[in-house]
N, CA, C and O of each residue as an XYZ file, in Angstrom:
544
protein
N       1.459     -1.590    -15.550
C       1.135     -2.322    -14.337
C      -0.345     -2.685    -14.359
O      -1.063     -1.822    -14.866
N      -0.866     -3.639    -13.972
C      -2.299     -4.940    -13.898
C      -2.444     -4.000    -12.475
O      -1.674     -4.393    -11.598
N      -3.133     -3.047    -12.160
C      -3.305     -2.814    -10.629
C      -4.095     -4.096    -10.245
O      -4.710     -4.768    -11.072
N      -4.010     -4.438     -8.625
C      -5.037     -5.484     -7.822
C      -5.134     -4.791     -6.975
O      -6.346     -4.575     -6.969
N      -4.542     -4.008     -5.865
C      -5.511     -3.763     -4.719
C      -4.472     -2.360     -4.529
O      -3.261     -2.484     -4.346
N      -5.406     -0.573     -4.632
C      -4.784      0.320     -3.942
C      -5.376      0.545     -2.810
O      -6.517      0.202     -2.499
N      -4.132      1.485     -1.791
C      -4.364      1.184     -0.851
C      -4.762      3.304     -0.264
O      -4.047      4.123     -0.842
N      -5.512      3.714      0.472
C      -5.672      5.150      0.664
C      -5.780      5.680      1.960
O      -6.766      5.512      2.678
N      -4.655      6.398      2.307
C      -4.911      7.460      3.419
C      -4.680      8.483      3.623
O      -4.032      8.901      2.664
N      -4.841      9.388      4.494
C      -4.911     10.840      4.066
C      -4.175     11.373      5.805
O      -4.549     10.978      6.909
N      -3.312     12.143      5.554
C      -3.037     12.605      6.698
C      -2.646     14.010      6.856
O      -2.327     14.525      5.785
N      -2.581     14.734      7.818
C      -2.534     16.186      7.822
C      -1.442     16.947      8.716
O      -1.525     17.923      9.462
N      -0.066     15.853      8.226
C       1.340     16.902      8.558
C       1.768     15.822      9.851
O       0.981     15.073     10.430
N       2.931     15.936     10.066
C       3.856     15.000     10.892
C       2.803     15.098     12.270
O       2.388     13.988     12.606
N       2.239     16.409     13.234
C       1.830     16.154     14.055
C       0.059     16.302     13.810
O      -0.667     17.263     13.553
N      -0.131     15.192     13.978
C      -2.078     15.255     13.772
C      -2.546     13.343     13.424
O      -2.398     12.378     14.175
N      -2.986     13.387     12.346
C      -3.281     12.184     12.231
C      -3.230     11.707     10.870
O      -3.294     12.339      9.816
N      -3.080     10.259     11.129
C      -3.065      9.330      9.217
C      -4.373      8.703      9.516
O      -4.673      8.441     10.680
N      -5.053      8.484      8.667
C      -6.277      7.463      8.520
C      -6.553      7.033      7.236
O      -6.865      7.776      6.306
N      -6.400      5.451      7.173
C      -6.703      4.846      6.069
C      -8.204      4.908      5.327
O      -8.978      5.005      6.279
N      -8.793      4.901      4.410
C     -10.135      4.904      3.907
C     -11.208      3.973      4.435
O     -12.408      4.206      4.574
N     -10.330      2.558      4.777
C     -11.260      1.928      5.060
C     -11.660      1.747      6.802
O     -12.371      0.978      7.449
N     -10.759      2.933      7.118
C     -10.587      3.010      8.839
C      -9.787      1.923      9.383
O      -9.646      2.140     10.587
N      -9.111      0.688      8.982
C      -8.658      0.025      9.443
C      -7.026      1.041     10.345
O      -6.268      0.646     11.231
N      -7.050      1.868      9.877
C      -5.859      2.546      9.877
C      -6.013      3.710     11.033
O      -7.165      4.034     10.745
N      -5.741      4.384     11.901
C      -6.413      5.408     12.680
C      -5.145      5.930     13.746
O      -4.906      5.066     14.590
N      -4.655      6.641     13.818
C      -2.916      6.685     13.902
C      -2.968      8.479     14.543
O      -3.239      9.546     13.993
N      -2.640      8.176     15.668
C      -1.726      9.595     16.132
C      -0.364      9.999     15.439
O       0.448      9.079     15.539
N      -0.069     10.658     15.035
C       1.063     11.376     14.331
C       1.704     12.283     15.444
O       1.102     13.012     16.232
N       3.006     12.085     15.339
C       3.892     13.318     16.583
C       5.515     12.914     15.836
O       5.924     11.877     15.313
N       6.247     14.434     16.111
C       7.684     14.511     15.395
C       8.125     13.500     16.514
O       7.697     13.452     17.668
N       8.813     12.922     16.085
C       9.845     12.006     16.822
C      10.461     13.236     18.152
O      10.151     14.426     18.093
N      11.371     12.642     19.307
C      11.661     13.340     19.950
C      13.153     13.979     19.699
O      13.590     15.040     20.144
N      13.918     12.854     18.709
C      14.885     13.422     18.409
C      15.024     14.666     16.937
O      15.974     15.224     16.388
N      13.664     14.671     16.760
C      13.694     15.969     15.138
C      13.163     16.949     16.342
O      12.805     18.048     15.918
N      13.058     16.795     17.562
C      11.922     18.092     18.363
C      10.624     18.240     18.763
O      10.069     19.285     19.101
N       9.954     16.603     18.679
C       8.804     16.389     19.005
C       8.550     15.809     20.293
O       9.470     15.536     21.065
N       7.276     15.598     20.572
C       6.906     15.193     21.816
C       7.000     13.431     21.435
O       6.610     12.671     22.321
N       7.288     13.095     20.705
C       6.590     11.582     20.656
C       5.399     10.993     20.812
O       5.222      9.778     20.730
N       4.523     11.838     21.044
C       3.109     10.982     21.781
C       2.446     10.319     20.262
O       1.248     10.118     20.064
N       3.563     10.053     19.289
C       2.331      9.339     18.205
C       3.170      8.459     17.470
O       4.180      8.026     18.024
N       2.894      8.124     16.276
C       3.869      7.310     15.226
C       4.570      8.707     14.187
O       4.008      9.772     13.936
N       5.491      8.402     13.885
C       5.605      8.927     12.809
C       5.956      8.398     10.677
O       5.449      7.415     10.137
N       6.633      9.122     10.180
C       6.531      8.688      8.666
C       7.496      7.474      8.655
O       7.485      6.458      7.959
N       8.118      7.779      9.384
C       9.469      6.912      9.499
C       9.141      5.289     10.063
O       9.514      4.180      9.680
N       8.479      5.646     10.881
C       8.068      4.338     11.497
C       7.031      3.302     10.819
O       6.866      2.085     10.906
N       6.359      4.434     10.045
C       5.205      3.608      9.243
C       6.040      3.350      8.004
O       5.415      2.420      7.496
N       6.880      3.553      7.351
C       7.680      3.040      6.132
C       8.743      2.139      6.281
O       9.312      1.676      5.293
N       9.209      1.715      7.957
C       9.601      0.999      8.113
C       8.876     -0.114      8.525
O       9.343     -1.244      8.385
N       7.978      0.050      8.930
C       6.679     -1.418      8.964
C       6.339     -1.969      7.599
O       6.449     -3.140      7.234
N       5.850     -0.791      6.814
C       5.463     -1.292      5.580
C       6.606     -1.912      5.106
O       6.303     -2.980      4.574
N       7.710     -1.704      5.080
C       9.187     -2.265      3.707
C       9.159     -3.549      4.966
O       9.139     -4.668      4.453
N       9.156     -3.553      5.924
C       9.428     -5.271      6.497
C       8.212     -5.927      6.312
O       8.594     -7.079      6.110
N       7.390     -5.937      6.270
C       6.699     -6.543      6.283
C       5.922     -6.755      4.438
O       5.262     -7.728      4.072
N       6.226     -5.723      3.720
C       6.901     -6.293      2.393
C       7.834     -6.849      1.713
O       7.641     -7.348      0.604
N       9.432     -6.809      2.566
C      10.179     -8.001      2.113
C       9.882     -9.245      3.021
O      10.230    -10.367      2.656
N       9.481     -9.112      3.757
C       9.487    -10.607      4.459
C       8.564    -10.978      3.535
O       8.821    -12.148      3.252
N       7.374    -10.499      2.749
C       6.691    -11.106      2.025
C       7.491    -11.623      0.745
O       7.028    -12.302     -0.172
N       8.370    -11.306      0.840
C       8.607    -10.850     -0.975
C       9.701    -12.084     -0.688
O       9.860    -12.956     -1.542
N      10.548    -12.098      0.745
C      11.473    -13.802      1.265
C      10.542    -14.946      0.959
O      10.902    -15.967      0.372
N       9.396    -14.725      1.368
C       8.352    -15.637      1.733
C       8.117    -16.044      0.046
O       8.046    -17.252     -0.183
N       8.008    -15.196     -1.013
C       8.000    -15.941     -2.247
C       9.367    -16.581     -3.108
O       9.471    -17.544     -3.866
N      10.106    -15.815     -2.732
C      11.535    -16.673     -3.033
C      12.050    -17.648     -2.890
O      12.724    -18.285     -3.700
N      11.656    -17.998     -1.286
C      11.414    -19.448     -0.646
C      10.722    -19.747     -1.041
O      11.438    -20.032     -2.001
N       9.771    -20.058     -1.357
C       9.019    -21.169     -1.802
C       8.764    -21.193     -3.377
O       7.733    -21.726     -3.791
N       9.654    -20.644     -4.240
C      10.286    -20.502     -5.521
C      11.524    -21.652     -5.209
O      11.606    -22.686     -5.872
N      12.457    -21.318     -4.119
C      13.548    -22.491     -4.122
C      13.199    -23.485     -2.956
O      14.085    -24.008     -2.281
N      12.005    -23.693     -2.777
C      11.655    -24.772     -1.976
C      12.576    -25.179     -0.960
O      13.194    -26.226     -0.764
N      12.474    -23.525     -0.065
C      13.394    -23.372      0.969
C      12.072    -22.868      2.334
O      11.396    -21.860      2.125
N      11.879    -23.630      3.538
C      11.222    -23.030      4.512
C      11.263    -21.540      5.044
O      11.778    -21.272      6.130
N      10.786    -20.739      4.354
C      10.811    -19.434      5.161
C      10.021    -18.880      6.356
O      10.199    -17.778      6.873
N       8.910    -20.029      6.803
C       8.233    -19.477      8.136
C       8.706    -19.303      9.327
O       7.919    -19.210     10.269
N      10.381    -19.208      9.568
C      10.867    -18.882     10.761
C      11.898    -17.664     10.607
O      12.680    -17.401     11.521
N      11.856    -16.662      8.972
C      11.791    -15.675      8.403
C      11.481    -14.148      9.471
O      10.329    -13.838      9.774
N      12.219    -13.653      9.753
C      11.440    -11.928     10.190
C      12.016    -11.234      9.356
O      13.026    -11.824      8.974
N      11.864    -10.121      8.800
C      12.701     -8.407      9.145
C      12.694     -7.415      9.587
O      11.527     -7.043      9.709
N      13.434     -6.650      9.956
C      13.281     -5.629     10.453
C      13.809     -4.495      9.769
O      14.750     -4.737      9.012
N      13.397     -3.235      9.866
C      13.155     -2.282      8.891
C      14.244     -1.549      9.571
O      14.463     -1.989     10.700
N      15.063     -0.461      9.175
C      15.955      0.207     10.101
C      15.457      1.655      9.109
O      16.079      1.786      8.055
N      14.377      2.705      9.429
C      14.554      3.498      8.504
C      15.001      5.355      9.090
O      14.340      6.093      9.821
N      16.203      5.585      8.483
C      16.906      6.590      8.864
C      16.520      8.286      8.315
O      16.596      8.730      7.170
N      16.210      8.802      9.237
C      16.290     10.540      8.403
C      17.324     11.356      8.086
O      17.681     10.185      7.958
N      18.002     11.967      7.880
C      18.724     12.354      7.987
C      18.690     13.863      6.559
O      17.923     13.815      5.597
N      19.803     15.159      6.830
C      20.406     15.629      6.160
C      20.901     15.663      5.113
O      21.903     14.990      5.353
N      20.994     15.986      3.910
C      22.099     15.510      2.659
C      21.809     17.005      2.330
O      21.123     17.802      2.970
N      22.724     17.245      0.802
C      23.048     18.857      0.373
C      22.092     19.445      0.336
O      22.493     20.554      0.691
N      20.877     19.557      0.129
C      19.614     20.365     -0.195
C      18.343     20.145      0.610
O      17.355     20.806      0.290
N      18.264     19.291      1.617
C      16.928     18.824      2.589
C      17.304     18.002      3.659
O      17.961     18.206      4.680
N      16.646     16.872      3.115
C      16.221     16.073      4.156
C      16.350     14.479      3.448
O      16.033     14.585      2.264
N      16.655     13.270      3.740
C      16.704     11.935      2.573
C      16.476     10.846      4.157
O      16.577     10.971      5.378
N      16.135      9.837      3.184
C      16.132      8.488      3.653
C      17.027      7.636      3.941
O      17.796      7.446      2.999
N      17.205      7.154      4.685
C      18.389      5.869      4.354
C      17.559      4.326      4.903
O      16.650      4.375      5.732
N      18.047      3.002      4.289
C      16.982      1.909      5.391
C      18.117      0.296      5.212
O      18.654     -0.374      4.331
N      18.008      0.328      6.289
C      19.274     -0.946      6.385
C      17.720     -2.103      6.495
O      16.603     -1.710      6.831
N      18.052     -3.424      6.141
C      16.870     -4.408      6.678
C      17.349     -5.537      6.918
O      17.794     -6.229      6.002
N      17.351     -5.924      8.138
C      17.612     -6.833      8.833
C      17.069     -8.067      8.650
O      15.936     -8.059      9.133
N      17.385     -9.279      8.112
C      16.718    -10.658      7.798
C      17.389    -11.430      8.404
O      18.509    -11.799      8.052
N      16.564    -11.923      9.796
C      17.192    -12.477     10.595
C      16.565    -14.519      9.798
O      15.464    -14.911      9.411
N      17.636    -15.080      9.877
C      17.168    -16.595      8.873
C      17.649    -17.470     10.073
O      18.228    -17.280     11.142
N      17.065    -18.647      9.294
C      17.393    -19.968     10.366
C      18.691    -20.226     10.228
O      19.241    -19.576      9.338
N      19.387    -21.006     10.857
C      20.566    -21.175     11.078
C      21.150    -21.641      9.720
O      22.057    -20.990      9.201
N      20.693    -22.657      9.187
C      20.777    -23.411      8.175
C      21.085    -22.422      6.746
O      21.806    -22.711      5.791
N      20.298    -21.207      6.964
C      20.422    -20.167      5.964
C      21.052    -19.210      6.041
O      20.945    -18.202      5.343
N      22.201    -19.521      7.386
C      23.437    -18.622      7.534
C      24.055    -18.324      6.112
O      25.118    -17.716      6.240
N      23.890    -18.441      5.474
C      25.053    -18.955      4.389
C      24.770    -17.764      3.130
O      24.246    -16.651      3.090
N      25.585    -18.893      1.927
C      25.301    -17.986      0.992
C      23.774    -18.129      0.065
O      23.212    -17.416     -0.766
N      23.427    -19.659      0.816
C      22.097    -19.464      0.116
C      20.905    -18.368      0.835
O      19.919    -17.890      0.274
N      21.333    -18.177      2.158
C      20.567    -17.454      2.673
C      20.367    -15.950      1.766
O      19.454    -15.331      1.221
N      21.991    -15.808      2.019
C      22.110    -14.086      1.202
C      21.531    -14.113     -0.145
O      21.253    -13.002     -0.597
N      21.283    -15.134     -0.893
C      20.843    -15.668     -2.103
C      19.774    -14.923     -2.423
O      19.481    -14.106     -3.296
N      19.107    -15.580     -1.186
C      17.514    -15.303     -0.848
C      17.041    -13.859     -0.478
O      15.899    -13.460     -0.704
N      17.884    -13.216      0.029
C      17.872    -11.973      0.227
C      17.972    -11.143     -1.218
O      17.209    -10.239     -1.560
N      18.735    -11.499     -1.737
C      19.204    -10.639     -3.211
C      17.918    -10.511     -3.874
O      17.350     -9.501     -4.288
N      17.535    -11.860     -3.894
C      16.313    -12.174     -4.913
C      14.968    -11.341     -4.233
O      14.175    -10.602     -4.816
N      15.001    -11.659     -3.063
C      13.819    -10.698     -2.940
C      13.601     -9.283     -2.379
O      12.591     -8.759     -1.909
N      15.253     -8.673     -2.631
C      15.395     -7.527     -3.097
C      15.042     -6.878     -4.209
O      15.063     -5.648     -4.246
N      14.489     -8.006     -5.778
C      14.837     -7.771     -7.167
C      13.121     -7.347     -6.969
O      12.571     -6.361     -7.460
N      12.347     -8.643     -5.910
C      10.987     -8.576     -6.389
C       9.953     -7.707     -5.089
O       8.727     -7.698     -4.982
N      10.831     -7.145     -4.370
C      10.102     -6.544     -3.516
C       9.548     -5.277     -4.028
O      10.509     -4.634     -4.451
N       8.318     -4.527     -4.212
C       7.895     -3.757     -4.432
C       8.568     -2.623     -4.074
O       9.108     -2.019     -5.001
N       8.702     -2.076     -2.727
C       9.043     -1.119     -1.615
C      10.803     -1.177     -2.365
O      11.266     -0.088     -2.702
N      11.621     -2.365     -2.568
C      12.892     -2.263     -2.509
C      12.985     -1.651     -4.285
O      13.987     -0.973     -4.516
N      12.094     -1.851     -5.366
C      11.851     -1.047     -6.812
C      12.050     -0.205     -6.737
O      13.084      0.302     -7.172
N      10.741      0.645     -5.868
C      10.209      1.531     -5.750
C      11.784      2.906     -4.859
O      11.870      4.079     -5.222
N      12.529      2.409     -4.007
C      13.487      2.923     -3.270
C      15.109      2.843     -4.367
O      16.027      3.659     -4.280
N      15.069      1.655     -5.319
C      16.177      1.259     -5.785
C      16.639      2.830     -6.891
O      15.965      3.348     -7.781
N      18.200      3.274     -6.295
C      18.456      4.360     -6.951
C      17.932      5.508     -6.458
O      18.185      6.546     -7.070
N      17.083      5.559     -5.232
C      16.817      6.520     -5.090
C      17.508      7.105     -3.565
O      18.146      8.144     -3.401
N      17.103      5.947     -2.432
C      17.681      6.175     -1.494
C      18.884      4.918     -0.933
O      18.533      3.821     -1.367
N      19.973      4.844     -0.228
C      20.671      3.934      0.137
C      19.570      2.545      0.765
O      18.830      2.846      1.702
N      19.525      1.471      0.366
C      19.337      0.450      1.320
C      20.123     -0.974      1.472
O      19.988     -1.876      0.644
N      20.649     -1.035      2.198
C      21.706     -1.937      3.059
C      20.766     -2.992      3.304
O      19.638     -2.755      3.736
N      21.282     -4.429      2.983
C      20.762     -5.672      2.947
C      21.514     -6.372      4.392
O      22.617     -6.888      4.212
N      21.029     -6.388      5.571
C      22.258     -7.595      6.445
C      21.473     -9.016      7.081
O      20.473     -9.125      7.789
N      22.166     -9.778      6.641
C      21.611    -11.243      7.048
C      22.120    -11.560      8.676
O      23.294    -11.501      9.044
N      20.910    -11.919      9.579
C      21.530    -12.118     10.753
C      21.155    -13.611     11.129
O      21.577    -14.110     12.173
C-alpha cells in the first residue's frame, strides 16, 4: 500500500473520551443504553457507522462518475449492529443507499456492488463480519 493520509486517535475505554491528534475530533464516550449505559456520549458503534457511510458514499461517488452516472443526490446510511456470537461479542452492518429514482434498478444495484469492491471500510470488513447491501 502507497500510504496518503493516516488518520490518529486515542481513546480510553467505551466510557471517557476519543480524541483525534489533530483535535478536530473531541468526543464524549458512554455505553449505549441498551449494553447498560447511560448514553450521555457516542459510542464505537456509532463512530464506525459514520465512518463506513460516509466512506461508501464516497466510494458511490467514484463509481458514478467512472459510469458517468450523477451521484450527488446519493446518501448512506450505516446500520452498525453488536451483538453476541459463540465466544464474545461481533459486528454486523447493513448499508442503506438510498438512489434517485432513475437508479431504482439494476444499474443502481450495479453501482452498489462496485463500490462495495472499492470501498476501503467494505475490504477491510469483507469475510470478516456480515454486511448486507440494500438499495432504497
Amino acid at each position: 500500500m502507497d500510504p496518503l493520509y493516516t488518520a490518529v486517535a486515542t481513546a480510553n475505554g467505551r466510557d471517557g473520551r476519543a480524541v483525534s491528534s489533530d483535535g478536530q475530533l473531541d468526543l464524549a464516550l458512554a455505553m449505549p443504553p441498551a449494553l447498560g449505559g447511560n448514553g450521555q456520549g457516542t459510542n464505537p458503534e456509532q463512530l464506525f457507522a459514520a465512518g463506513y457511510a460516509a466512506c461508501f458514499a464516497s466510494a458511490l461517488a467514484l463509481v458514478g462518475r467512472q459510469a458517468k452516472v450523477d451521484t450527488s443526490e446519493i446518501s448512506v446510511t450505516a446500520e452498525v449492529t453488536i451483538g453476541k456470537d459463540d465466544t464474545s461479542f461481533a459486528l454486523a452492518v447493513v448499508l442503506r443507499a438510498e438512489l434517485p429514482s432513475e437508479l431504482e434498478n439494476e444499474a443502481g444495484r450495479a453501482l452498489i456492488e462496485q463500490a462495495h469492491q472499492v470501498c476501503p471500510y467494505s475490504k477491510a470488513t469483507r469475510g470478516n463480519i456480515p454486511v448486507e447491501l440494500v438499495v432504497e
